[in-house]
C-alpha positions as CSV (number, residue, x, y, z in Angstrom):
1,X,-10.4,-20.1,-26.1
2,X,-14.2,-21.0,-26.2
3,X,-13.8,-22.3,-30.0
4,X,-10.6,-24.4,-28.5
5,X,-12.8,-25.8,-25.4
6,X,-15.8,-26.9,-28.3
7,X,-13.1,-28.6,-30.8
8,X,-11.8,-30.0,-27.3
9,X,-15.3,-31.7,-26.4
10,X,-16.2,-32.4,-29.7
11,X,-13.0,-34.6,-30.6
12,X,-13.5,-36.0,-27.1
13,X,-17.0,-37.0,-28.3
14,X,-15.7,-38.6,-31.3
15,X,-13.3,-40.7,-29.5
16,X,-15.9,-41.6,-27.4
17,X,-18.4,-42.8,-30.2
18,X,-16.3,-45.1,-32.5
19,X,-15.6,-47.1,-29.5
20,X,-12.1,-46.2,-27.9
21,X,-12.5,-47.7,-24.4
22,X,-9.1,-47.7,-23.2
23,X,-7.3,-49.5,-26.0
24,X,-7.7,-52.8,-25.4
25,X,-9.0,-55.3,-27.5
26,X,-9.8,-57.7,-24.9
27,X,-13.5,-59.0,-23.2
28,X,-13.5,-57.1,-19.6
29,X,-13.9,-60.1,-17.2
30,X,-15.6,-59.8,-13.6
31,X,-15.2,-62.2,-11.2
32,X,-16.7,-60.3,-8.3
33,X,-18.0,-56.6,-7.3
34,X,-14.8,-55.8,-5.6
35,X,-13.6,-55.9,-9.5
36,X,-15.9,-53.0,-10.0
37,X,-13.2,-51.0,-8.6
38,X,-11.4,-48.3,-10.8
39,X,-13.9,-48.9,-13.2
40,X,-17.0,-46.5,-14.7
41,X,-20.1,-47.9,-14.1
42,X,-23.4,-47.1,-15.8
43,X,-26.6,-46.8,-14.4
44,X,-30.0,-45.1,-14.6
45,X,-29.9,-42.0,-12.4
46,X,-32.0,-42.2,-9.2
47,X,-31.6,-46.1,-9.0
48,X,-31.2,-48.4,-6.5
49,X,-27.8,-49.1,-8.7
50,X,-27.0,-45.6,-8.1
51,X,-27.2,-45.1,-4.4
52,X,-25.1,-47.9,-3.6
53,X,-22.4,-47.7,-6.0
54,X,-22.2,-43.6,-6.0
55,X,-21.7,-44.8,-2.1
56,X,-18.0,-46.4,-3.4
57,X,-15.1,-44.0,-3.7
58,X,-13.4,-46.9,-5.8
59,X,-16.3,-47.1,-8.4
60,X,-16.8,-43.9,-10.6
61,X,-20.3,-43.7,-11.8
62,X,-22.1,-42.3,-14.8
63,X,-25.8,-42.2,-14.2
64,X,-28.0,-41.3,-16.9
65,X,-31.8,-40.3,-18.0
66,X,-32.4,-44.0,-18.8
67,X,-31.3,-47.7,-19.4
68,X,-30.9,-47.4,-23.0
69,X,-28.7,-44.2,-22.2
70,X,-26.7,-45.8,-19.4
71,X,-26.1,-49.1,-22.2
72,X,-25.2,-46.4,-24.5
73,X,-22.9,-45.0,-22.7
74,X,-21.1,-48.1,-22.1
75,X,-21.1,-48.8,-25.9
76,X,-19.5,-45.9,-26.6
77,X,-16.9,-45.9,-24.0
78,X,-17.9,-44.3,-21.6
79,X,-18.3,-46.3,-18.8
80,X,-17.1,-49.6,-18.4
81,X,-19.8,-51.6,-16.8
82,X,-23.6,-51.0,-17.0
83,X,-25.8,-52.3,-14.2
84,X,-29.3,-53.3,-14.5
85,X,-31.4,-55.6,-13.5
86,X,-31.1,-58.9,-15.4
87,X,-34.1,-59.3,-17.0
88,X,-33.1,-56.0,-18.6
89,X,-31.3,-57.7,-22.3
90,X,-32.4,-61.1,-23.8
91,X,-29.9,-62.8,-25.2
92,X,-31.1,-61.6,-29.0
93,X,-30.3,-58.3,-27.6
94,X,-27.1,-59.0,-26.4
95,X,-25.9,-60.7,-29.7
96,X,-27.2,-57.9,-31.4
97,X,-25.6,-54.9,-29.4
98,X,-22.3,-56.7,-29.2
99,X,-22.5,-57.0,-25.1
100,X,-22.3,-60.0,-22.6
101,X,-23.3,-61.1,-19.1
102,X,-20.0,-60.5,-17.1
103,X,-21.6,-61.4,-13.7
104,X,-25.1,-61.8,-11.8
105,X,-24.9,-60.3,-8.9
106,X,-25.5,-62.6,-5.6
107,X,-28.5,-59.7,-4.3
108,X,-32.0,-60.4,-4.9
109,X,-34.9,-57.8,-5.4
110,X,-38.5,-57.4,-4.9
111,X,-39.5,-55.5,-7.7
112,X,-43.5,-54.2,-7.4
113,X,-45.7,-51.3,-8.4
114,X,-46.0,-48.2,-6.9
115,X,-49.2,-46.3,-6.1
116,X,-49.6,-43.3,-4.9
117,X,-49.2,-42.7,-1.0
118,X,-52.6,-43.7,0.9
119,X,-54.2,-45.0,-2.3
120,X,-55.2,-48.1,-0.1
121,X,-58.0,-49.1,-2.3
122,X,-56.4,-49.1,-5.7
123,X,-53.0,-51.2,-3.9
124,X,-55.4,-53.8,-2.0
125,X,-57.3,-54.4,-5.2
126,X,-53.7,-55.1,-7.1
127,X,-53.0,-57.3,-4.1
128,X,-55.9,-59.1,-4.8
129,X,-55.3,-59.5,-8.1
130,X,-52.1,-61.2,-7.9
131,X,-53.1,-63.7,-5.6
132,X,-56.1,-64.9,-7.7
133,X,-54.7,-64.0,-11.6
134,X,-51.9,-66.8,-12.8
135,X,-49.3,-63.6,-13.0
136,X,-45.9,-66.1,-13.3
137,X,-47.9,-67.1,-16.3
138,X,-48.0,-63.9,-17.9
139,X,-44.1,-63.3,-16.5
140,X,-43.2,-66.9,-18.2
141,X,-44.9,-65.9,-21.3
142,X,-42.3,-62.5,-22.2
143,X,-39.3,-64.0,-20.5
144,X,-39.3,-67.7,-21.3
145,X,-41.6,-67.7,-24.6
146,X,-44.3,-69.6,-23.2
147,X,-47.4,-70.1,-25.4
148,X,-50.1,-67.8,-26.3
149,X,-52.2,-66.0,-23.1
150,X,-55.7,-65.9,-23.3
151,X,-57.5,-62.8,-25.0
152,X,-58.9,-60.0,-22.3
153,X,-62.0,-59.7,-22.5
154,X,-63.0,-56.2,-23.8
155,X,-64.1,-53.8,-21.5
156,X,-67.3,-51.5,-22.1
157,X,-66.7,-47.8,-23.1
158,X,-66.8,-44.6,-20.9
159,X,-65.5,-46.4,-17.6
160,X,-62.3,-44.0,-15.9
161,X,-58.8,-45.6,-17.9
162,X,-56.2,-46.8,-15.4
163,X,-53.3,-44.4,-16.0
164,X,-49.9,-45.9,-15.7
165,X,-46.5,-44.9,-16.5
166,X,-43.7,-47.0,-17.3
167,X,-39.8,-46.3,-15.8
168,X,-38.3,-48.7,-18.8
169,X,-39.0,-49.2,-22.4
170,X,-37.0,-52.6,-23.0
171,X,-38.2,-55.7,-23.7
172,X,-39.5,-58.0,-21.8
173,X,-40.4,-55.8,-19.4
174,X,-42.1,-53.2,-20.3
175,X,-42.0,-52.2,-24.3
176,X,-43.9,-50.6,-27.3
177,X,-44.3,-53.3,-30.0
178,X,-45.9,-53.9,-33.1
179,X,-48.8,-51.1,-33.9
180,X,-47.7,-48.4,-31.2
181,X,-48.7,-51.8,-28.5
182,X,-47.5,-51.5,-24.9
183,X,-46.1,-55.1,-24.4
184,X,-43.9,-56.8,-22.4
185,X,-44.2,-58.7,-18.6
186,X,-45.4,-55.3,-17.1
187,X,-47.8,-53.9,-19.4
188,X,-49.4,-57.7,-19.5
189,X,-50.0,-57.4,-15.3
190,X,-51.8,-54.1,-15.6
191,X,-53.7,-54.5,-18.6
192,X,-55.4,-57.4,-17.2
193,X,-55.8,-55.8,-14.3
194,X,-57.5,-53.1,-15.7
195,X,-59.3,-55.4,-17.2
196,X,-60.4,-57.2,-13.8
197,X,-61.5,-54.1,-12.9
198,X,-63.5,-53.0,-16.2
199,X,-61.1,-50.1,-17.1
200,X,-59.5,-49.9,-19.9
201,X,-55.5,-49.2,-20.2
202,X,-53.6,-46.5,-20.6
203,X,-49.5,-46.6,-20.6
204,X,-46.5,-43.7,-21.2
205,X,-43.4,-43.7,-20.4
206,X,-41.0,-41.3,-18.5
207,X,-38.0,-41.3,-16.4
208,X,-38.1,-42.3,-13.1
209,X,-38.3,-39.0,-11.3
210,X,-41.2,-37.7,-13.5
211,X,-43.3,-40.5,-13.6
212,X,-42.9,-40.6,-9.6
213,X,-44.2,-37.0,-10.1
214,X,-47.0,-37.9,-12.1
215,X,-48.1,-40.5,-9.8
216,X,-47.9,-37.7,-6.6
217,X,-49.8,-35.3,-8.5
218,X,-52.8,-37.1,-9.5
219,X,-52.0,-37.7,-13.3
220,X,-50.7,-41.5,-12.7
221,X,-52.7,-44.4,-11.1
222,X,-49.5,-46.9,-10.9
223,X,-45.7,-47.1,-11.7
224,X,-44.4,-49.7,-12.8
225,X,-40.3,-50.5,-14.6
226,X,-39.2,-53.5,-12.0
227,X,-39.4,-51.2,-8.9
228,X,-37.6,-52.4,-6.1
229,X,-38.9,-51.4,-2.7
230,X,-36.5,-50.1,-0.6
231,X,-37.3,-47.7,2.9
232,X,-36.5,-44.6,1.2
233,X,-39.0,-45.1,-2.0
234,X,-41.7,-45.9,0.7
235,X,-41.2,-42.4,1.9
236,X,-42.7,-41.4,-1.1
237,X,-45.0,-43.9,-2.6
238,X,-46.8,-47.1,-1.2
239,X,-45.9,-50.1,-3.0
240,X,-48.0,-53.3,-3.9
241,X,-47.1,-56.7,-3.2
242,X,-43.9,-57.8,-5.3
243,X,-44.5,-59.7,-8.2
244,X,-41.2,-60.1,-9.4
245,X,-37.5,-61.3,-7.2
246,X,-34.7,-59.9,-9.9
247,X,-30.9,-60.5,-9.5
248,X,-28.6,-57.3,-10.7
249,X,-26.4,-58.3,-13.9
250,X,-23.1,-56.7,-15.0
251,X,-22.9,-55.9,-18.3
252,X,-19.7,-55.5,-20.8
253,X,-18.7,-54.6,-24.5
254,X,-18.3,-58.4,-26.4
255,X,-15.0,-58.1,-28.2
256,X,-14.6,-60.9,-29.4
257,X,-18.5,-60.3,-31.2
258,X,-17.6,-57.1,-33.8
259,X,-20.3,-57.7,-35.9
260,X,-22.0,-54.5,-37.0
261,X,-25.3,-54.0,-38.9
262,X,-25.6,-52.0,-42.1
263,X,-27.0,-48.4,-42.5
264,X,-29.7,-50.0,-44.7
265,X,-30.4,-53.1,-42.3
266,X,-30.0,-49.9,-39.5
267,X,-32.9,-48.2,-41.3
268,X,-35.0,-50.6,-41.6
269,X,-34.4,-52.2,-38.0
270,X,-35.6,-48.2,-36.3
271,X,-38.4,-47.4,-38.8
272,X,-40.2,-50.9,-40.7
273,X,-39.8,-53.3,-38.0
274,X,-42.8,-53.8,-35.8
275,X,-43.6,-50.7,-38.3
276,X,-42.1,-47.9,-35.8
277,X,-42.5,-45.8,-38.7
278,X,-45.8,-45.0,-37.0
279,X,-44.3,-43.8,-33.7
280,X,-42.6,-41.0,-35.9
281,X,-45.6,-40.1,-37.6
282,X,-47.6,-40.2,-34.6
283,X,-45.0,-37.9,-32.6
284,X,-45.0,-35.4,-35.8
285,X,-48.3,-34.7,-35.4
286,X,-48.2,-34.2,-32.3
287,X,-45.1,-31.8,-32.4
288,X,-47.4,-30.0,-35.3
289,X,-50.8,-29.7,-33.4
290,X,-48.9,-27.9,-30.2
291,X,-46.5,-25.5,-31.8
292,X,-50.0,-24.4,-34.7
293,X,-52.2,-24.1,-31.6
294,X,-49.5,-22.1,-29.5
295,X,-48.7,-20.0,-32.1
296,X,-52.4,-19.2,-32.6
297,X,-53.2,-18.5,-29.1
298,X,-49.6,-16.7,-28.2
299,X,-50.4,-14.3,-30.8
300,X,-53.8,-13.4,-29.6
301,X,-52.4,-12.7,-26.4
302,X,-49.5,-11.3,-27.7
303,X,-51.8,-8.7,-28.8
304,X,-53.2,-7.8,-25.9
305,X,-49.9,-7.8,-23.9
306,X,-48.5,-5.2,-26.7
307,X,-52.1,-3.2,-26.1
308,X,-51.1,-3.2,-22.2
309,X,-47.7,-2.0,-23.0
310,X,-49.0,0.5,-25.1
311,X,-51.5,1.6,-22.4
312,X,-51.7,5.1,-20.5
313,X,-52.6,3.2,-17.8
314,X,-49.6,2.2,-15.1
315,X,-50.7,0.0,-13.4
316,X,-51.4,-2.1,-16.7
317,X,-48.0,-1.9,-17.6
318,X,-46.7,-2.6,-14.5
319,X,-48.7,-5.9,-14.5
320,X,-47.4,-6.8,-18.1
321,X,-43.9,-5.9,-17.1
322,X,-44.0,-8.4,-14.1
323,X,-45.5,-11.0,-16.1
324,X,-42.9,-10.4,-19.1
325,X,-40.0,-10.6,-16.2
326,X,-41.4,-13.6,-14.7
327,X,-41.5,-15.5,-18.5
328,X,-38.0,-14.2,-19.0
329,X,-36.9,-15.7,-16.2
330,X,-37.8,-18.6,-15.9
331,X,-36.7,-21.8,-18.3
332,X,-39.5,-23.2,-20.1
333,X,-39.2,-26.8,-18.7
334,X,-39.5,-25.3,-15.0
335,X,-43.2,-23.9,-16.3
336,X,-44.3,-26.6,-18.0
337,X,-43.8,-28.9,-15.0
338,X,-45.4,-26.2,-12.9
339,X,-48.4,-26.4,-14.9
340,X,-48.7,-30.1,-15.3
341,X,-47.4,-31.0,-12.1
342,X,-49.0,-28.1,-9.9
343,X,-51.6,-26.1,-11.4
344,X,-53.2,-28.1,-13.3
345,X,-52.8,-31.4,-11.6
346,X,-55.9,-33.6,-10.7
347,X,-57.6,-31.1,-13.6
348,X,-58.1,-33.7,-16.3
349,X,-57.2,-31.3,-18.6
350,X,-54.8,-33.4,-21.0
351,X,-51.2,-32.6,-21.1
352,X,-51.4,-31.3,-24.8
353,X,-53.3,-29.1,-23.6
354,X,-51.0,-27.6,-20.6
355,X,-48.3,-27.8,-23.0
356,X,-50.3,-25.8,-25.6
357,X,-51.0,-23.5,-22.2
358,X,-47.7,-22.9,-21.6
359,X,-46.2,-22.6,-24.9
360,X,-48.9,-20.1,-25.6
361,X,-48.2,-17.5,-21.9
362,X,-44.2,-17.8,-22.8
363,X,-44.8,-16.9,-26.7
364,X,-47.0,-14.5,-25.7
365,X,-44.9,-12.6,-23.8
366,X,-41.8,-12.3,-26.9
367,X,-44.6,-11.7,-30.0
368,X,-46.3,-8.8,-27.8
369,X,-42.9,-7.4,-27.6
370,X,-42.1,-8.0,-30.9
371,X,-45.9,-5.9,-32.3
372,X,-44.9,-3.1,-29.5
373,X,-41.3,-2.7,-30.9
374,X,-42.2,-2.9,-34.9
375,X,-45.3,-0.3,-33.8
376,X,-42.7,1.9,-31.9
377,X,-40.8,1.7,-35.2
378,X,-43.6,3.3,-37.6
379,X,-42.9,7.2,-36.8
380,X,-45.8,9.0,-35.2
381,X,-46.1,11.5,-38.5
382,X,-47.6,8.8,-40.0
383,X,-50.3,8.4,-37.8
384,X,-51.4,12.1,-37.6
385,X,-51.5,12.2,-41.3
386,X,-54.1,9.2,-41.5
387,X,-56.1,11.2,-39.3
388,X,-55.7,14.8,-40.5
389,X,-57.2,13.1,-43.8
390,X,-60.5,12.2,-41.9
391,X,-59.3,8.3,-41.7
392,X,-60.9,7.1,-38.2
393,X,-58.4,5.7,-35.7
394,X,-58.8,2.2,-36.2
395,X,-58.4,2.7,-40.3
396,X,-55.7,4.6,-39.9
397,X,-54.2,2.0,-37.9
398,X,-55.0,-1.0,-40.6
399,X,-54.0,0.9,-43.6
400,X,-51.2,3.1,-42.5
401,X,-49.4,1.8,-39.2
402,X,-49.7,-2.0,-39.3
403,X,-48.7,-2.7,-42.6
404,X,-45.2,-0.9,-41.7
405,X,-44.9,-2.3,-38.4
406,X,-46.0,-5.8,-40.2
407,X,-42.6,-5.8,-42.4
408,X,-40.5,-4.3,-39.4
409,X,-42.1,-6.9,-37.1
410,X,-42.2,-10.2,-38.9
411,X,-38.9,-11.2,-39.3
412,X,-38.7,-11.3,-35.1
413,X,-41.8,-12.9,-35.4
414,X,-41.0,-15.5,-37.7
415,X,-37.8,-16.5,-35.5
416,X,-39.8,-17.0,-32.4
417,X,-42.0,-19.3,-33.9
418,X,-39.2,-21.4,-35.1
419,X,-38.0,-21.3,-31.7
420,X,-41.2,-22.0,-30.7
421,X,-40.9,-25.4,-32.6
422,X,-37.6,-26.4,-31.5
423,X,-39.4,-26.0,-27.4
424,X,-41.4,-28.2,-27.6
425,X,-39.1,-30.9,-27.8
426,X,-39.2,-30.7,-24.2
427,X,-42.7,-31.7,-23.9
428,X,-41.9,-35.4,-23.2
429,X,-41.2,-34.2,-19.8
430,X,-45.1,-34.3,-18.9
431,X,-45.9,-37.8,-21.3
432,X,-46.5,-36.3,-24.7
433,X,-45.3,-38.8,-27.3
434,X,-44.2,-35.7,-29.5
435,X,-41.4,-36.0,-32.4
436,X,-38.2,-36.1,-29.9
437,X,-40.2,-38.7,-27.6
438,X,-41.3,-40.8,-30.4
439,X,-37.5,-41.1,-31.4
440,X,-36.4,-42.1,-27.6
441,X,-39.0,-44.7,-27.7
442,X,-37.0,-46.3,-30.9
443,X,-33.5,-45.4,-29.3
444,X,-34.9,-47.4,-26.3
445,X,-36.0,-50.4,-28.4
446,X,-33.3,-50.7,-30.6
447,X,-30.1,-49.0,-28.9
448,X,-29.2,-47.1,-32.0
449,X,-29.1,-43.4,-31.8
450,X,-28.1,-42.2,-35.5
451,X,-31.2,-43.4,-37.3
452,X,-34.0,-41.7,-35.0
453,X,-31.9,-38.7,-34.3
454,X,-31.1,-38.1,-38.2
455,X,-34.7,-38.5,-39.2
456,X,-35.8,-36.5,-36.3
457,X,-33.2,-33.9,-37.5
458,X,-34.2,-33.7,-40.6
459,X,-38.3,-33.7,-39.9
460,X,-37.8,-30.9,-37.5
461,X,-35.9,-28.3,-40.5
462,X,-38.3,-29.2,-42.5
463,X,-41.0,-27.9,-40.3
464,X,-38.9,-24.9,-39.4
465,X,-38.2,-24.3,-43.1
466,X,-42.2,-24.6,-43.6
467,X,-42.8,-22.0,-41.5
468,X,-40.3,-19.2,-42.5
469,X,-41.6,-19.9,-46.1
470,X,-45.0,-19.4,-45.3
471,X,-44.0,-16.0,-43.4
472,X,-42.6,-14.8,-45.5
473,X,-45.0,-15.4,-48.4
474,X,-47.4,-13.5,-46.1
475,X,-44.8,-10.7,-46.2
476,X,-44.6,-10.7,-49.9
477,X,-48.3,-10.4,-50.3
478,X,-48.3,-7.5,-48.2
């Protein structure tokens, strides 16, 4: 029944990605929101989009992590409609991704920045800003092509960066360009004002709800993405004054546009263009330099976890059993937002290194299991011959226990490192450009999931393969 229900979703996921909508081969027209009924509609989850059409019993929604996701998912069927703001697509992007204006809605927005709530100082000084910087200049420039802006002035070193985060990743609001560059309307605004201010600029991106997070908890200075302010968001965040008034546009699949590029133009569109090659590089280290330094540390502790279980003492063991429980239990994600969002909020510690932090406690907890276990294995015989021959504890340990133990042991071993890897995946969640994020960064730009995912794919069994090989060399050797 379970292999059934997988074939089941599987062929539904099929059908859903070459593009059967329905069966028609005809442009969905709109003439008004009241044609929204029946229909799917996309949207980015926790929206303004959201709230009011989830509020519809005609309208079914499908809200999802993010706007290249929700346009996604009206690509591939689906949903029907996708709803964003309209400054979301340029017409190259539409003619590219095979998708039309169907209608622009008749509301208007206030989109603005949000700061954290009584940051006062850092809001008014935005305020200021705006009213004395030619902003519709720098909005003209990404939306209308206007000419070249003026170069910022470069700001002296060691001054405190103005941390913002970024709810969208499409162009021309807010996007990463040529070089690993944040660009776009948004990114121009706050640079400069970081400038204004003699701070230089910092930029990440993350979905809505955790870059609202990271602005709560200390780790953001502003959030930007085309924000509208509404009373609820206000709850949570103080806004500055709008710099933007938006209309929402309805989105559909072009039928009558089929035009399809080329798995070689494909390649070269997600990894040479504006060289976002880099961003996978980039990210690979990044995935690398975690999962080596978690490794490293989880095994140190792992040690000493596997000494506590080993211990005569109780009420050492009962520690480490609470602790192990408490890893066990709880998913990964849920500690790593703990640390970043929690513990170590405010800190300045960087999020590599909470990630590295967290990786390490949970790995900890498995490997000193693991070293128990394989010790366990080695029969105690073993141990009172080292010493009846006059070997002291410790060498008979070294040359007699742990090389046994080591052969038992490592295979486990070896699999939680690779699982290790294939964690932190998850670290986007706290604004780590790792492997996975560097590939949603692409996916974002260029709405193609295939190209990014595959290389991602393949980069990640490489580096699992790596380290199995090199495991088990160091078994070999033993």
């Amino acid at each position: 029944m379970k292999d059934l229900f997988k074939s089941l979703c599987l062929a539904v996921s099929l059908f859903c990605m070459f593009g059967c909508s329905g069966g028609t081969d005809e442009t969905l027209q709109l003439n008004s929101e009241d044609d929204l009924n029946g229909l799917t509609v996309s949207c980015t989850s926790g929206s303004y989009y959201e709230h009011k059409y989830s509020a519809i019993e005609e309208v079914n929604m499908f809200a999802a992590k993010s706007e290249s996701d929700a346009l996604q998912a009206m690509r591939q069927g689906l949903a029907d409609v996708f709803v964003s703001d309209e400054v979301m697509l340029t017409n190259e992007a539409m003619k590219r991704l095979n998708v039309k204006k169907a209608l622009r809605g008749t509301d208007c927005f206030d989109a603005a920045f949000a700061v954290k709530k009584g940051n006062i100082e850092l809001a008014n000084r935005f305020n200021e800003f705006l009213q004395t910087a030619p902003v519709q200049d720098y909005i003209s420039h990404w939306i209308e092509g206007t000419p070249e802006l003026p170069e910022i002035e470069p700001v002296a070193p060691g001054a405190a960066p103005l941390r913002c985060v970024t709810a969208v990743n499409l162009e021309p609001v807010c996007f990463v360009g040529e070089g690993g560059q944040w660009m776009g309307m948004d990114a121009e605004i706050l640079r400069r004002f970081a400038a204004s201010m003699g701070r230089p600029f910092e930029m990440l991106t993350q979905d809505l709800g955790s870059a609202i997070l990271a602005l709560q908890s200390g780790e953001a200075d502003m959030v930007s993405g085309c924000l509208f302010i509404t009373e609820e968001r206000k709850k949570s965040v103080d806004f500055t004054m709008p710099y933007y008034r938006c209309h929402p546009a309805f989105f559909v699949l072009d039928k009558s546009n089929s035009t399809r590029p080329g798995l070689g133009e494909r390649f070269k569109m997600n990894l040479i263009t504006e060289s976002r090659w880099q961003l996978i590089t980039k990210g690979l280290w990044e995935t690398v330099k975690i999962t080596l330094f978690s490794i490293l540390i989880g095994t140190l502790l792992g040690i000493g976890v596997c000494a506590a279980k080993r211990s005569r003492r109780k009420w050492l063991r009962s520690i480490i059993s609470v602790y192990q429980a408490f890893i066990q239990g709880t998913p990964t994600l849920v500690l790593l937002l703990i640390m970043f969002y929690v513990i170590f909020a405010g800190s300045g510690v960087s999020a590599s290194a909470v990630a590295v932090a967290t990786f390490a406690f949970c790995f900890a907890s498995t490997s000193g299991s693991i070293f128990s276990t394989a010790i366990s294995t080695v029969p105690k015989g073993q141990t009172e011959a080292g010493l009846s021959l006059g070997f002291t504890p410790f060498k008979t340990f070294t040359g007699i226990v742990f090389p046994q133990a080591l052969k038992k042991g490592l295979p486990l071993y070896t699999g939680e490192c690779v699982s290790l890897l294939k964690s932190t995946s998850i670290v986007g969640y706290i604004a780590i450009q790792d492997l996975t994020k560097a590939s949603d960064i692409i996916r974002s730009r260029t709405f193609d999931a295939f190209v990014p995912l595959l290389v991602v794919t393949i980069l990640y069994f490489v580096l699992a393969w790596l380290i199995r090989s090199l495991l088990s060399l160091l078994l070999k050797t033993k």
